[in-house]
C-alpha atoms as a printed R data frame, in Angstrom:
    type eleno elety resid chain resno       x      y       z
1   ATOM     1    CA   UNK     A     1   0.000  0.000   0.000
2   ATOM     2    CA   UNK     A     2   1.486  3.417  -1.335
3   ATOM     3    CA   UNK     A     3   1.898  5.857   1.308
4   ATOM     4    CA   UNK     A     4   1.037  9.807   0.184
5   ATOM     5    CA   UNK     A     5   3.251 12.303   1.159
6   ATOM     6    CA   UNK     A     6   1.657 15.765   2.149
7   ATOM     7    CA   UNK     A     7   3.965 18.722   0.664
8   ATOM     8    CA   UNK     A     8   3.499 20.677   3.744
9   ATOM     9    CA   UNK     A     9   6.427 21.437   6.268
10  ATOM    10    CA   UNK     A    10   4.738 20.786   9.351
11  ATOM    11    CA   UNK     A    11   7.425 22.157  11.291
12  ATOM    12    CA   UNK     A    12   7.270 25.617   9.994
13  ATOM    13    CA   UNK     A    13   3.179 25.149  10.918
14  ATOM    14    CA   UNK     A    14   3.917 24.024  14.072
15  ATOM    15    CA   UNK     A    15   6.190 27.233  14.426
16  ATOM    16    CA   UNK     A    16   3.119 29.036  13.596
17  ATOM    17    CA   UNK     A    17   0.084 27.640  14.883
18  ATOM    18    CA   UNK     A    18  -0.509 30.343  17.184
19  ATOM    19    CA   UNK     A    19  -1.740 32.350  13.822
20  ATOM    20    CA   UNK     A    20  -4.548 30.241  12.979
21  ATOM    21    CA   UNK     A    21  -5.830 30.091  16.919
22  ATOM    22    CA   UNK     A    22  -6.150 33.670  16.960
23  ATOM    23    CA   UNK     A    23  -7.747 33.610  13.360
24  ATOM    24    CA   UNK     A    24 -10.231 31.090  14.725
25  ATOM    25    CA   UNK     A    25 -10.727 33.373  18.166
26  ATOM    26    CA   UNK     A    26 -11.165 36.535  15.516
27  ATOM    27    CA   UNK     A    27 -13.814 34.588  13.407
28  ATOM    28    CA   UNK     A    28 -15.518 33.018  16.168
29  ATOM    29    CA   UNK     A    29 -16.184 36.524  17.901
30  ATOM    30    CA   UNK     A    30 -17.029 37.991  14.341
31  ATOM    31    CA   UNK     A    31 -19.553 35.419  14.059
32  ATOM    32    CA   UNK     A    32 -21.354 35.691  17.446
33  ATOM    33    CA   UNK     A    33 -21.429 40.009  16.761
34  ATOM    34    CA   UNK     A    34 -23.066 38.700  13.495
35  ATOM    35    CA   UNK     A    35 -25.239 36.474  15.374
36  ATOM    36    CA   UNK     A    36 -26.218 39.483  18.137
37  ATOM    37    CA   UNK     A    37 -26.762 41.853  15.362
38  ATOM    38    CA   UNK     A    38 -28.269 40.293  12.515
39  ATOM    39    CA   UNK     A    39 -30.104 42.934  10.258
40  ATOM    40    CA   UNK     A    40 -26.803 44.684  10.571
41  ATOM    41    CA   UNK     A    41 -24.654 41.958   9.851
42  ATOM    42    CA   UNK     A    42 -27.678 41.208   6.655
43  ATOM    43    CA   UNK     A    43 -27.242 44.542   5.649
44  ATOM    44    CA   UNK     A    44 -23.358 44.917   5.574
45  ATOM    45    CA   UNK     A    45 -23.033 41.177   3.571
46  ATOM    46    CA   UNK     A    46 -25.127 42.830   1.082
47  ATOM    47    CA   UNK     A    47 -23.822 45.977   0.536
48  ATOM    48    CA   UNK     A    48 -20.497 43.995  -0.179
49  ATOM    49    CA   UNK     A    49 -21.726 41.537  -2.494
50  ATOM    50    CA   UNK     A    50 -23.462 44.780  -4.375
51  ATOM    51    CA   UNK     A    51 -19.997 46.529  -4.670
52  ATOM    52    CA   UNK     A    52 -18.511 43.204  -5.691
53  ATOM    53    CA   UNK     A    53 -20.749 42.779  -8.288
54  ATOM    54    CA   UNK     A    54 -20.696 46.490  -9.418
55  ATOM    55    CA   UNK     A    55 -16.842 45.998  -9.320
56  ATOM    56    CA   UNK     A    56 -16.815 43.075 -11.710
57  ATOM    57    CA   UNK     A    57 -18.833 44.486 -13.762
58  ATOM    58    CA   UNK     A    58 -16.432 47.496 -14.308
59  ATOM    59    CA   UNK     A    59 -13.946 44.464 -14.753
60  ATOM    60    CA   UNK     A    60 -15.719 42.855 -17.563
61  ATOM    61    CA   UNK     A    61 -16.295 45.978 -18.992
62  ATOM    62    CA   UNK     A    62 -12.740 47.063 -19.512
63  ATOM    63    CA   UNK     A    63 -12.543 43.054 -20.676
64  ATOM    64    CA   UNK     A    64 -15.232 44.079 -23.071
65  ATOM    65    CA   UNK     A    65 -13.245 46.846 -24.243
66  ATOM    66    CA   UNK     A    66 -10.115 44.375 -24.871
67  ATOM    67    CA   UNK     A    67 -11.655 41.506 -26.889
68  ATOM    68    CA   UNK     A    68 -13.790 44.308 -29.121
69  ATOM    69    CA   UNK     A    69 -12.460 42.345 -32.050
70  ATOM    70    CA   UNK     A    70 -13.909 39.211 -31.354
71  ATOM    71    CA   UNK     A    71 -17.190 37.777 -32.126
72  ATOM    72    CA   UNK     A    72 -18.653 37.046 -28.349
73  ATOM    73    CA   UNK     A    73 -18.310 40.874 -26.961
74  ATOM    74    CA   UNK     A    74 -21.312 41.277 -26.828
75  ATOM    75    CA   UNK     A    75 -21.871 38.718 -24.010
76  ATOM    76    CA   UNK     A    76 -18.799 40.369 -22.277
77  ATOM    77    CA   UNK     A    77 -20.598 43.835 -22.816
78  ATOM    78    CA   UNK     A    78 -23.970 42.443 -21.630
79  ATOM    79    CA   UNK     A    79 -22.348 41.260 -18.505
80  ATOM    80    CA   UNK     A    80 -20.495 44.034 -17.996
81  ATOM    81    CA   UNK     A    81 -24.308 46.231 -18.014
82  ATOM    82    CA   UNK     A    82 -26.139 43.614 -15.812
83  ATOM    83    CA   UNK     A    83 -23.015 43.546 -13.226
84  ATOM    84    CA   UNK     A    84 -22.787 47.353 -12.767
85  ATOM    85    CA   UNK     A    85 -26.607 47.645 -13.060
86  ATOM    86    CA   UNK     A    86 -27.486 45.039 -10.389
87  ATOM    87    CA   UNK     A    87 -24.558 46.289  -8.132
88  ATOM    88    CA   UNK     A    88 -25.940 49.485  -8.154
89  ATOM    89    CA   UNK     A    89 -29.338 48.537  -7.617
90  ATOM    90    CA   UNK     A    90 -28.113 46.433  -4.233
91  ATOM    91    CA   UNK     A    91 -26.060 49.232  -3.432
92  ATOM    92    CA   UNK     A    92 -28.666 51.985  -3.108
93  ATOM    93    CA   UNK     A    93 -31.272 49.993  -1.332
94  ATOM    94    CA   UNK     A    94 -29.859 47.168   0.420
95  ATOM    95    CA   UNK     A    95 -33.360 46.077   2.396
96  ATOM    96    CA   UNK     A    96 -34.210 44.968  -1.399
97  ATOM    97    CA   UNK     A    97 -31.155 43.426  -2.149
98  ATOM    98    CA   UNK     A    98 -31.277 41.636   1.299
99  ATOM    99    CA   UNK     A    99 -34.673 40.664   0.159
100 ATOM   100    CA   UNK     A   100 -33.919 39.616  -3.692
101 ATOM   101    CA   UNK     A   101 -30.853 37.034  -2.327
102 ATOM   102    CA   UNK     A   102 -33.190 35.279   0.720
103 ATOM   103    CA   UNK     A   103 -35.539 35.095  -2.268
104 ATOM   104    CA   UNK     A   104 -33.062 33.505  -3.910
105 ATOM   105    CA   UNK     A   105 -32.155 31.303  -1.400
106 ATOM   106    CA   UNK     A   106 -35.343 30.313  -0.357
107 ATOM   107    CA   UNK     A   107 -36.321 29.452  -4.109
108 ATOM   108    CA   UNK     A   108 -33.240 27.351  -3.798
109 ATOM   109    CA   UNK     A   109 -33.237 25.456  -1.021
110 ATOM   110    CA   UNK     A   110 -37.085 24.537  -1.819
111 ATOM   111    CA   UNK     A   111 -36.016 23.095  -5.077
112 ATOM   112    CA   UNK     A   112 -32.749 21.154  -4.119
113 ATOM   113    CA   UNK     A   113 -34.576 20.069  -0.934
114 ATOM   114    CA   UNK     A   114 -37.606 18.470  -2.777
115 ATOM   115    CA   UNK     A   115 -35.187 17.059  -5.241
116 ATOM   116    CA   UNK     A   116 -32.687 15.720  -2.789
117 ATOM   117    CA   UNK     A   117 -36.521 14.259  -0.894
118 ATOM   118    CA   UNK     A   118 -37.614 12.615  -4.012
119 ATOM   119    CA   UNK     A   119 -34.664 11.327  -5.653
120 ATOM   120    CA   UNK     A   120 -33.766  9.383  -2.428
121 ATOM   121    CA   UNK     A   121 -37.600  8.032  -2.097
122 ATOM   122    CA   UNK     A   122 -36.995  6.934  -5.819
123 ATOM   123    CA   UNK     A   123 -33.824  5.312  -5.827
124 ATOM   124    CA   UNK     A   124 -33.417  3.886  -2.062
125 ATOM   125    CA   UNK     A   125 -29.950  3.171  -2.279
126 ATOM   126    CA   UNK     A   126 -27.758  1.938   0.770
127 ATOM   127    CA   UNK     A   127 -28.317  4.987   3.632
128 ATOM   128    CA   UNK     A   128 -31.146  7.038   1.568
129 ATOM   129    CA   UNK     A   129 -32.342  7.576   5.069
130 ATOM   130    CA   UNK     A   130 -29.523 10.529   5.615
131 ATOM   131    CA   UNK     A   131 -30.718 11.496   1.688
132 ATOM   132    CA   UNK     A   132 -34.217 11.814   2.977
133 ATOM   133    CA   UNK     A   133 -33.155 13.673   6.063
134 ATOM   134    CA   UNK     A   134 -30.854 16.129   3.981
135 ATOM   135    CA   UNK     A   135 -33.722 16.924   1.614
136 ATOM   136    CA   UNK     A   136 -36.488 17.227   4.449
137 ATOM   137    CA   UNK     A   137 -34.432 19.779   6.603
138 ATOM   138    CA   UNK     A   138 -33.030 21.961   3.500
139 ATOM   139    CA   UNK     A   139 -36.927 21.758   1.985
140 ATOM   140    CA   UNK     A   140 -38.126 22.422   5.838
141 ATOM   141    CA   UNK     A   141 -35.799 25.831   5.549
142 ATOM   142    CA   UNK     A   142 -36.988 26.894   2.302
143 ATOM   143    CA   UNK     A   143 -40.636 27.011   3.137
144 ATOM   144    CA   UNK     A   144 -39.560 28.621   6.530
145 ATOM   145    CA   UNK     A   145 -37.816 31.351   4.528
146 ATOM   146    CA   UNK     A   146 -40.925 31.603   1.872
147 ATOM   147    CA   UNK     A   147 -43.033 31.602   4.951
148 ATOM   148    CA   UNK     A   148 -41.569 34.595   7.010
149 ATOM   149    CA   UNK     A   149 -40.877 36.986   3.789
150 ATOM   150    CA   UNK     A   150 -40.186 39.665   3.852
151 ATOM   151    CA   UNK     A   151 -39.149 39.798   7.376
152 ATOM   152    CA   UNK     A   152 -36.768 36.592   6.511
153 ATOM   153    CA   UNK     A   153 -34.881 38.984   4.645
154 ATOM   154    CA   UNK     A   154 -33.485 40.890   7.312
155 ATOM   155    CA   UNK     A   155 -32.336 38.196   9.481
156 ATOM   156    CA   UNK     A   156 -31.336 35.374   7.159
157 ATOM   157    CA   UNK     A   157 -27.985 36.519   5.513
158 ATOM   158    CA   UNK     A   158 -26.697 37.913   8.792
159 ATOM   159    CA   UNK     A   159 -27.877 34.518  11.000
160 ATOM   160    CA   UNK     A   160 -25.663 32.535   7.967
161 ATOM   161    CA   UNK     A   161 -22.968 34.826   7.811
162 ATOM   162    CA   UNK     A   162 -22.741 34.336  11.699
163 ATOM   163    CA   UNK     A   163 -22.807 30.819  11.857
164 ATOM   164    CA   UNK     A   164 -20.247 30.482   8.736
165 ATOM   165    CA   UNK     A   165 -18.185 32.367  10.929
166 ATOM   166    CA   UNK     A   166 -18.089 30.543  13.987
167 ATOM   167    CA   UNK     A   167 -17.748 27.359  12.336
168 ATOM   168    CA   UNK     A   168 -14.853 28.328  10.465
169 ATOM   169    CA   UNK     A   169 -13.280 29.879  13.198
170 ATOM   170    CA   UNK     A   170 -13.826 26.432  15.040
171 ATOM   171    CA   UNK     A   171 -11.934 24.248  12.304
172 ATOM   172    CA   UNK     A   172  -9.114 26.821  12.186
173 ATOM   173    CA   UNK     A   173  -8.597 26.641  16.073
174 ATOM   174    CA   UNK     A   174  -8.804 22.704  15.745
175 ATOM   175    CA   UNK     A   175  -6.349 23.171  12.532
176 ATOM   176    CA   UNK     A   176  -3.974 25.005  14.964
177 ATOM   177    CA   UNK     A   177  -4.237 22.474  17.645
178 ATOM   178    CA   UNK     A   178  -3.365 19.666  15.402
179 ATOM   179    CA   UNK     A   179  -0.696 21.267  13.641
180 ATOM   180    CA   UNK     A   180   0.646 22.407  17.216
181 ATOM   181    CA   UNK     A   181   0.750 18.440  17.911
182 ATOM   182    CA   UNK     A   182   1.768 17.303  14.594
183 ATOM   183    CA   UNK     A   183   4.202 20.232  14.549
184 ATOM   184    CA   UNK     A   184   6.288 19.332  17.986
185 ATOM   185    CA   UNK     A   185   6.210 15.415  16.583
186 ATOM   186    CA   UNK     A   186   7.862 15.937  13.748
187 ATOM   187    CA   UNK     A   187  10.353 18.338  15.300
188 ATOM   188    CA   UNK     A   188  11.072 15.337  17.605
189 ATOM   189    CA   UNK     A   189  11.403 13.311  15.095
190 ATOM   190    CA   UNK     A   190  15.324 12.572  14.426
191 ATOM   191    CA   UNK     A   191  16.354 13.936  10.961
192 ATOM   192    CA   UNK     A   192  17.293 11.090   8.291
């Protein structure tokens, strides 16, 4: 049985692991201010995916302007328009851009969850129970967002924003842990 070999130096991460415990301390208290104030933490998440979007569409505009020779600029112009115009839109009123993505993700997770639900029902292969559970819950939170519109909107982005947060500031202070331990073993470790 072949071994693989991880290109990573552990002991320079073990050297360092202090870094990614007080990234995962910074993320972790991000995420619970996100979680404390929500319609704030909704409303700045938005605002940055509208200037993102604006942004990009500046970039594929200038892109646009580059490839004017070829056949498909149009499609870099057209996305170029819709970018800048739908940035701007989320940019000056942010309540309806907050509202327009939990629409989104409501629409989604409805769909996906009753496909997930039905698919599993259909094919009952070995553990569809989990595929059944995974498509209940994710259909369970779409109707829960379709049900509480618009109010949903303000609290939905923020609440998952918050969450995503403290969950990745979780696995980077168990990263740091276990590179702290892998890091002093392999520093122990005689060199060949």
């Amino acid at each position: 049985m072949a071994t693989t070999r991880i290109p990573i130096r552990f002991e320079d991460l073990g050297r360092r692991w202090g870094w990614f415990l007080v990234l995962g301390v910074v993320l972790i208290v991000l995420g619970i201010i996100a979680l404390v104030f929500t319609p704030a933490a909704t409303l700045a998440s938005v605002l940055i995916l509208g200037w993102l979007m604006f942004f990009s569409g500046i970039v594929e505009a200038v892109r646009a302007f580059h490839a004017r020779g070829w056949g498909g600029v149009l499609l870099h112009v057209a996305g170029a328009a819709l970018g800048i115009l739908v940035g701007l839109l989320i940019v000056t009123d942010p309540l309806a851009g907050a509202l327009a993505f939990t629409l989104l993700f409501a629409t989604f997770f409805t769909v996906i969850g009753l496909f997930r639900l039905i698919a599993a029902i259909w094919l009952q292969y070995r553990s569809w129970g989990w595929a059944v559970l995974d498509g209940v819950v994710t259909l369970v939170l779409g109707v829960l967002l379709w049900a509480g519109l618009p109010w949903s909107g303000l609290w939905f982005l923020g609440f998952s924003l918050g969450v995503a947060l403290i969950l990745r500031g979780w696995s980077d202070i168990a990263f740091a842990l276990a590179v702290r331990s892998v890091g002093h073993v392999v520093a122990l470790r005689p060199a060949a």
